[in-house]
C-alpha atoms as one frame of an Amber mdcrd trajectory, in Angstrom:
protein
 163.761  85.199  46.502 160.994  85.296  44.167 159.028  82.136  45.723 159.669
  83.966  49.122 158.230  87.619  47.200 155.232  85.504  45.714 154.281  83.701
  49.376 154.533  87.287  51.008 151.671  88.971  48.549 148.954  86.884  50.360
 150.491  88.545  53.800 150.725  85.684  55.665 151.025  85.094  59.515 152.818
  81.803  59.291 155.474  81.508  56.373 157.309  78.146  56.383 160.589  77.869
  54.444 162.638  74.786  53.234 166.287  74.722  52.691 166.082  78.979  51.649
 169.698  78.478  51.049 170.307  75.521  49.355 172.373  75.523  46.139 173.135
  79.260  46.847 176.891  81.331  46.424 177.078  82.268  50.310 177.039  86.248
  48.892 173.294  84.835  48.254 172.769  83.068  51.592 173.524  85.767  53.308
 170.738  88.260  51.409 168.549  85.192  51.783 168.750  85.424  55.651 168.676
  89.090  55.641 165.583  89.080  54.392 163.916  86.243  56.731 164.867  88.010
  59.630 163.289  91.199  58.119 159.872  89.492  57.337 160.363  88.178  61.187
 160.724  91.526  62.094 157.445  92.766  60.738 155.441  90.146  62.460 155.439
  87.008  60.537 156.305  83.520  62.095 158.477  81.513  60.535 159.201  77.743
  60.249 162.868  77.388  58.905 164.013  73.711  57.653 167.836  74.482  56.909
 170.879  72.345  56.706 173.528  75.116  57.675 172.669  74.891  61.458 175.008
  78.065  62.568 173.149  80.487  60.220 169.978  79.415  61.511 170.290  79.148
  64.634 171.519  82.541  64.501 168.811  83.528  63.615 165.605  81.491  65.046
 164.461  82.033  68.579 164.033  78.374  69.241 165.518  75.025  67.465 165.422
  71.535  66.805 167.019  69.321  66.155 166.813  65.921  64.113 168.465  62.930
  63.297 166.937  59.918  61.247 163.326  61.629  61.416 163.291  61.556  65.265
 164.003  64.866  67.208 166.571  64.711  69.666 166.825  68.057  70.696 164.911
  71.377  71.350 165.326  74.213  73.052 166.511  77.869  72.693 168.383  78.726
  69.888 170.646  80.246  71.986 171.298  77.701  74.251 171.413  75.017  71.144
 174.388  77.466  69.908 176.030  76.649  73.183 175.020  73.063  73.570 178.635
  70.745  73.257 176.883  68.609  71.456 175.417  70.276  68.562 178.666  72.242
  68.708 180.610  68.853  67.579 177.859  67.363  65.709 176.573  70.066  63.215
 178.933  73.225  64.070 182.060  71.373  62.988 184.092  72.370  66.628
């Protein structure tokens, strides 16, 4: 929270985040994604690197998605959410 705080006092119009929730209790994770989708709210873009593909795809408007450095899919968030594949593969379903 305070690296995110610190980036924010420049007001930025891109803010890119890696792994926000890494190492976090999920009580945590979820104030941590509370407040990215409040900063998206007030106008900033974000770029979101995160391992916990549900919660971020939640909330991104568009996703990708990598394996071994190469991506391999991209498209809505939405439809991601929906996709069989990256239901199985990083959903656990």
């Amino acid at each position: 929270m305070l690296a995110i705080g610190r980036a924010l006092m420049s007001q930025p119009r891109l803010l890119l985040l890696d792994e926000p929730s890494m190492g976090l209790a999920p009580l945590m994770v979820q104030k941590i994604f509370e407040t990215i989708r409040a900063i998206a709210t007030d106008g900033v873009t974000l770029l979101l690197v995160e391992q916990n593909a549900r919660l971020a795809l939640e909330t991104c408007h568009r996703g990708y998605v990598m394996e071994s450095g190469l991506i391999t899919a991209a498209d809505s968030a939405a439809r991601l959410l929906a996709d069989p594949r990256v239901r199985q593969a990083y959903l656990g379903e």
